[in-house]
SESEDO-924364 format. One line per 10 residues: number of its first residue (from 1); their letters; for each residue x negated, y negated, z negated of N, C-alpha, C, CB. Coordinates in Angstrom, 1 decimal. Glycine has a CB too. Example, Ala and Ser with C-alpha at 12.3 -4.5 7.8 and 13.67 -1.06 7.14 Angstrom:
BEGIN
1) as) -13.2 5.7 -7.8 -12.3 4.5 -7.8 -13.2 3.3 -7.8 -11.3 4.5 -9.0  -12.8 2.2 -7.1 -13.7 1.1 -7.1 -12.9 0.0 -7.9 -14.1 0.6 -5.7
END
This chain:
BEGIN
1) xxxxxxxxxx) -210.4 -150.7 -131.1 -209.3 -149.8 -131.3 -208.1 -150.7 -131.6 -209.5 -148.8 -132.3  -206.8 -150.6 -130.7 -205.8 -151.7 -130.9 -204.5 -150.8 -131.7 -205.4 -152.6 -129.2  -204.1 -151.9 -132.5 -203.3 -151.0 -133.3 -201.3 -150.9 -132.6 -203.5 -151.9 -135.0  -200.6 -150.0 -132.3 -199.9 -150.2 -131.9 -198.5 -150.5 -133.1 -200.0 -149.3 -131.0  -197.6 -151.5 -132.7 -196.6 -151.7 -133.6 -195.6 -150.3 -133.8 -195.7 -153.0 -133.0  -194.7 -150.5 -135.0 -194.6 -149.3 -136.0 -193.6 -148.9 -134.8 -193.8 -149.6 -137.9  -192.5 -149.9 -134.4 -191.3 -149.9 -134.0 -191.1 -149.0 -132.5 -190.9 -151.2 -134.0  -192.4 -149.2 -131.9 -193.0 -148.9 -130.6 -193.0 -147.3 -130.6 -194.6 -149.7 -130.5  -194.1 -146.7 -131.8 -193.9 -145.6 -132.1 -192.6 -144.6 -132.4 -194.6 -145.6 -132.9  -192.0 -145.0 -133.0 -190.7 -144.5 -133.3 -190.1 -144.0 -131.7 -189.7 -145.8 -134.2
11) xxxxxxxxxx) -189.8 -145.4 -131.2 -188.9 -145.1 -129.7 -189.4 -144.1 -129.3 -189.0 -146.1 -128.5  -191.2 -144.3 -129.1 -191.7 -143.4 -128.5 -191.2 -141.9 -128.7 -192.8 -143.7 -128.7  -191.1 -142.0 -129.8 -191.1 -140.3 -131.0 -189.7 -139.7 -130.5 -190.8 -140.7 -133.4  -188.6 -140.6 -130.4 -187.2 -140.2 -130.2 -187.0 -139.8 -128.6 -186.1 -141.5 -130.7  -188.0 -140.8 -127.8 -187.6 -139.9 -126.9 -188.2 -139.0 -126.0 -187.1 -140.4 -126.2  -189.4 -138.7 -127.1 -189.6 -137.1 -126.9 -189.4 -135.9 -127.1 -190.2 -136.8 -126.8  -188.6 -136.4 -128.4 -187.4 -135.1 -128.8 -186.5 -134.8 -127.6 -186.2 -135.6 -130.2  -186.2 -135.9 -127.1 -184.9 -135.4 -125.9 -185.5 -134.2 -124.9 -184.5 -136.9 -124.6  -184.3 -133.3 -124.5 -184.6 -132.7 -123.7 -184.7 -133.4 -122.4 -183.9 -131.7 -123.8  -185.5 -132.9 -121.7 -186.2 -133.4 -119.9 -186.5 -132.3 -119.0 -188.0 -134.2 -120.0
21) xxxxxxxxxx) -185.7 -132.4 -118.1 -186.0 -131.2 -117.0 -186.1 -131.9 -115.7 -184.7 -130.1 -116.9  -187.4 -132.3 -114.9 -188.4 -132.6 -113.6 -188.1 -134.5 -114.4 -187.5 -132.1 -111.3  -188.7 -134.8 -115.9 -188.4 -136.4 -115.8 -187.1 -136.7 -116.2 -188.4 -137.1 -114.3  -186.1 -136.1 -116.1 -184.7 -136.3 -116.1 -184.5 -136.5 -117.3 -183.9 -135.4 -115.6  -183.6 -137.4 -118.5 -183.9 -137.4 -119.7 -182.0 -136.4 -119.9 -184.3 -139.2 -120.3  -182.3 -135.5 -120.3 -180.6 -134.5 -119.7 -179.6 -135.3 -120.9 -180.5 -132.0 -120.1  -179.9 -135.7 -122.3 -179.3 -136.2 -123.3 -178.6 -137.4 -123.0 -180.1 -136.5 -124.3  -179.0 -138.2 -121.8 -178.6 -139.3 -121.5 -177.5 -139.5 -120.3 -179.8 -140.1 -121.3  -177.3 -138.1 -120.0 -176.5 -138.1 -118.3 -175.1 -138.2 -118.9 -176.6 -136.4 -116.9  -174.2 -139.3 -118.1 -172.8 -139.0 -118.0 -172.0 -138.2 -117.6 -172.5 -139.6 -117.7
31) xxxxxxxxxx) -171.0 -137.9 -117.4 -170.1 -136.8 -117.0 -170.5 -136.2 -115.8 -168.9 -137.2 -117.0  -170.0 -137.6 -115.1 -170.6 -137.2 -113.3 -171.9 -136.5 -113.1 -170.9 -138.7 -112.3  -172.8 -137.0 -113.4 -174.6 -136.5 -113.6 -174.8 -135.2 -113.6 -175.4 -137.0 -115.0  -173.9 -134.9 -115.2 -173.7 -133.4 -115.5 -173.0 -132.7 -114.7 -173.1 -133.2 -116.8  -172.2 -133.2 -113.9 -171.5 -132.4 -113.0 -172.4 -132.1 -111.4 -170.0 -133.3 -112.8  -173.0 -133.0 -111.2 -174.2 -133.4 -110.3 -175.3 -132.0 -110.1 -175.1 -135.0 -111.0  -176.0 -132.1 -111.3 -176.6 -131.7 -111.6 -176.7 -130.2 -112.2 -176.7 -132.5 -111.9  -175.4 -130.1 -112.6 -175.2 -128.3 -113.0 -174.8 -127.6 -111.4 -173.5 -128.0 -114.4  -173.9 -128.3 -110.7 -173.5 -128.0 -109.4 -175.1 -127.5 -108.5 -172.6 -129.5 -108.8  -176.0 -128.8 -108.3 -177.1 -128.2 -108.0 -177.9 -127.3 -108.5 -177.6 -128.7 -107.9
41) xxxxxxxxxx) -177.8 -126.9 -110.3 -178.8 -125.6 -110.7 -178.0 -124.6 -109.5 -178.9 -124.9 -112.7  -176.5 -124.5 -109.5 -176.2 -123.1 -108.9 -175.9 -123.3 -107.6 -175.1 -122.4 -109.5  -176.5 -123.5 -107.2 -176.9 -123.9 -105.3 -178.3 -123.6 -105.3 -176.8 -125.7 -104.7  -179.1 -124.0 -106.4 -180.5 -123.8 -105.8 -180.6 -122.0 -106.4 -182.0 -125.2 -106.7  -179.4 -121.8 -107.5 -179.5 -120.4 -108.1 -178.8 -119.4 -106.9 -178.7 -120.4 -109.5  -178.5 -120.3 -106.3 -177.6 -119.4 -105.1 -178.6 -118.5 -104.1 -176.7 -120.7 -103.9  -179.0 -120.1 -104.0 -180.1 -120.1 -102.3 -181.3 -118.9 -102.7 -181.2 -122.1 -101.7  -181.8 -119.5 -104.1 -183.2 -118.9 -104.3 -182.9 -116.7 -104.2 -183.8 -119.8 -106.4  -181.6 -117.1 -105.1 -181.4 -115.2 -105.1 -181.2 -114.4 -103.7 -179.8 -114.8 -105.9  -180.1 -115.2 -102.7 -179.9 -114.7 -101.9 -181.3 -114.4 -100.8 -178.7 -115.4 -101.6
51) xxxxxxxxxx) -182.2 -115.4 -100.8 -183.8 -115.5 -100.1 -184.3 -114.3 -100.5 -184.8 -116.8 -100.6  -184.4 -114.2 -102.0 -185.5 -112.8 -102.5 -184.4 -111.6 -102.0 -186.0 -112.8 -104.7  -183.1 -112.1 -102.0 -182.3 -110.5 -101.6 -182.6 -110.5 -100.4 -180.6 -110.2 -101.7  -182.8 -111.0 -99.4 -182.9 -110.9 -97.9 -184.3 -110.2 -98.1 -182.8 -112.4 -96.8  -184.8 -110.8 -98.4 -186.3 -110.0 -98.0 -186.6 -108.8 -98.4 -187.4 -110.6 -98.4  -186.0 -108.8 -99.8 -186.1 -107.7 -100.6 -185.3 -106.2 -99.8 -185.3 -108.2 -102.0  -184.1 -106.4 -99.1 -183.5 -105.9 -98.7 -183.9 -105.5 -96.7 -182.4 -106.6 -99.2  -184.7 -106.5 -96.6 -185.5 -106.2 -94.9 -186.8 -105.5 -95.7 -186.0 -108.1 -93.6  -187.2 -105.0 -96.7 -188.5 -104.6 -97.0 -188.1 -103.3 -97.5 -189.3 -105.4 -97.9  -186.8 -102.8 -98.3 -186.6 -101.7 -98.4 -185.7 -100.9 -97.0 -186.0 -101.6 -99.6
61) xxxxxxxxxx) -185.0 -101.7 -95.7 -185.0 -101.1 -94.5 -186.0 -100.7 -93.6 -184.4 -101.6 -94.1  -187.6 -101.7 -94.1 -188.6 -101.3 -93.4 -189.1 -100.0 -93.6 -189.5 -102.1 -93.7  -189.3 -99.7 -95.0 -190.4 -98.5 -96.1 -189.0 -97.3 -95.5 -190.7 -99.0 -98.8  -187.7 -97.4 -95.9 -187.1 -96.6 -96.0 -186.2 -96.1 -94.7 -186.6 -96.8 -97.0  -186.4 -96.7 -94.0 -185.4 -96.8 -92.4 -184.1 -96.6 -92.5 -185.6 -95.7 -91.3  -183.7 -97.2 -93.9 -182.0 -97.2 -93.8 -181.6 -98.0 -93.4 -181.3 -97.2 -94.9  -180.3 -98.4 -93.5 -179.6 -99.7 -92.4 -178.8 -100.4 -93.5 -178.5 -99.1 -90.9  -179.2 -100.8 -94.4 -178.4 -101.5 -95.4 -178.1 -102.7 -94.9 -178.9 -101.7 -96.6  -176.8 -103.2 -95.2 -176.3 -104.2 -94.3 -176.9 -105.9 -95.7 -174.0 -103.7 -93.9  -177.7 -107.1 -94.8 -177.8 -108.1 -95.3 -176.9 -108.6 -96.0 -178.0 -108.8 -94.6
71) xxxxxxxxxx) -175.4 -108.7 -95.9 -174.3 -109.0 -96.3 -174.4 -108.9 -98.0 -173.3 -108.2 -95.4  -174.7 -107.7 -98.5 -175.4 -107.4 -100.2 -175.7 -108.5 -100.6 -176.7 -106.4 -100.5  -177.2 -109.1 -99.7 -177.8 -110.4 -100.8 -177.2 -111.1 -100.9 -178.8 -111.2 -100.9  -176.1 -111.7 -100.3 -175.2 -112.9 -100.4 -174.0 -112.7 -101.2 -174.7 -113.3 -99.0  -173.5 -111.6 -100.8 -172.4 -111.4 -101.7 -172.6 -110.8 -103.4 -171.6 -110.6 -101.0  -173.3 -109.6 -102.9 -173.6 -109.0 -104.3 -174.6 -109.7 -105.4 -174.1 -107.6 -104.0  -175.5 -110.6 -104.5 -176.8 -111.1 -105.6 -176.4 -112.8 -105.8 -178.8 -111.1 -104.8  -176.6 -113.5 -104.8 -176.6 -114.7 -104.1 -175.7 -115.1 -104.9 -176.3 -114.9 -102.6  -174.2 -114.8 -104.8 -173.2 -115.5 -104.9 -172.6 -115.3 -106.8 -172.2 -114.9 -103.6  -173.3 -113.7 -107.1 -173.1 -114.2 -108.5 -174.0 -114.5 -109.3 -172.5 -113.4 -109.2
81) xxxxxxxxxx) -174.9 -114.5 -108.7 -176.2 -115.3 -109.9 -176.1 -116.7 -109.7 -178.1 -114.9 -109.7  -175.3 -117.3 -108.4 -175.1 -119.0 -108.1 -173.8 -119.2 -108.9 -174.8 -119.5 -106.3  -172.6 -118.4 -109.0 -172.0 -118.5 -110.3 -172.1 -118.3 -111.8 -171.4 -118.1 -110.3  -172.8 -117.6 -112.0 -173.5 -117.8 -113.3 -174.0 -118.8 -114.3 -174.2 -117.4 -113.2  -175.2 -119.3 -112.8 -176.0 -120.6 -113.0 -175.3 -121.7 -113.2 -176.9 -120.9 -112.1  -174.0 -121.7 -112.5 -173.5 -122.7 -112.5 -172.6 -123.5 -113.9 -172.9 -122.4 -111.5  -172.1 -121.9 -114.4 -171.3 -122.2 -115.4 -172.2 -122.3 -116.5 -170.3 -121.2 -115.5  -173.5 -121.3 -116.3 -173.8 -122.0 -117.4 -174.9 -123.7 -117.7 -174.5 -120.9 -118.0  -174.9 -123.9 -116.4 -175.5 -125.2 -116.2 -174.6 -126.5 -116.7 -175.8 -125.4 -114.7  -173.3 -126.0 -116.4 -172.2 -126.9 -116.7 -171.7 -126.6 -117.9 -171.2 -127.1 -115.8
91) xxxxxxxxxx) -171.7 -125.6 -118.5 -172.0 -125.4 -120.3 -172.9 -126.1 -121.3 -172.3 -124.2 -120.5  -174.0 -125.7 -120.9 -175.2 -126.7 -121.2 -175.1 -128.1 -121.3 -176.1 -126.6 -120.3  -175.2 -128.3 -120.2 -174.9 -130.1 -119.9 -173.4 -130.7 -120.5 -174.6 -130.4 -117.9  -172.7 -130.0 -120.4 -171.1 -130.5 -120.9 -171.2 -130.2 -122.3 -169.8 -129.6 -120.2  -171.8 -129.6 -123.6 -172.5 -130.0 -124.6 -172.6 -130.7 -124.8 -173.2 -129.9 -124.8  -174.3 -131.2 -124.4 -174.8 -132.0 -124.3 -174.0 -133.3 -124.0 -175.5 -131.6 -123.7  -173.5 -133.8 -123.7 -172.5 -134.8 -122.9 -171.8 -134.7 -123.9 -171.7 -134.4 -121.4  -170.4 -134.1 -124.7 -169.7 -134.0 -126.1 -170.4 -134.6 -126.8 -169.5 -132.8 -126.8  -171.7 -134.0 -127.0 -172.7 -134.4 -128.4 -172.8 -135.8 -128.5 -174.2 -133.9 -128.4  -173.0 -136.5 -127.4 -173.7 -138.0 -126.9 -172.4 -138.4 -127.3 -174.4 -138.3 -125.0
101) xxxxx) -171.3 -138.3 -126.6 -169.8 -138.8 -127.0 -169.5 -139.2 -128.4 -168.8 -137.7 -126.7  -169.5 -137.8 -129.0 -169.1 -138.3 -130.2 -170.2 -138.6 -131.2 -168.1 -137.4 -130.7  -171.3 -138.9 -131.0 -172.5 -139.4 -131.8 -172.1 -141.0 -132.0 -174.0 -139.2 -130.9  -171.6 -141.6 -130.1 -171.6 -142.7 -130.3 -170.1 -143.4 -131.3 -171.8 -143.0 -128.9  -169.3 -142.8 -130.9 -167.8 -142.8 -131.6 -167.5 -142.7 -133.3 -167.0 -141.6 -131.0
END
């Protein structure tokens, strides 16, 4: 059994307090990153809503034979749950980002 040094542990310790979302260490991103990266939660929050509205919406014109127009999931679902996500992705992160700022300062 090999003993590991004290100093080794610690690092270790601190940076698994950090928050991590897919690997990504989010405490450590700069401005741009955060901007990068909140932009993409609400794109993928965009795409993912407007997909389940399409289908959701070709499955209740199937059962029900109404003619609801596709145009709903994009505008009405799609487009404000991709703004949502966004703002609050870039709330989050832009926190985060302050915090790191003035920790170092």
């Amino acid at each position: 059994m090999t003993q590991r040094p004290q100093a080794e542990g610690i690092s270790q310790q601190t940076q698994n307090q950090q928050g991590r979302l897919f690997g990504v260490p989010l405490g450590d991103l700069g401005w741009f990153a955060s901007l990068l990266i909140g932009a993409a939660a609400g794109v993928i929050g965009f795409f993912a809503t407007t997909f389940v509205g399409i289908f959701g919406i070709m499955i209740y014109n199937a059962v029900t034979h109404a003619n609801v127009d596709y145009e709903y999931a994009y505008a009405r679902g799609g487009l404000t749950v991709g703004i949502i996500t966004l703002v609050a992705a870039w709330g989050y992160l832009g926190t985060l980002w302050v915090k790191r700022i003035t920790r170092k300062g």
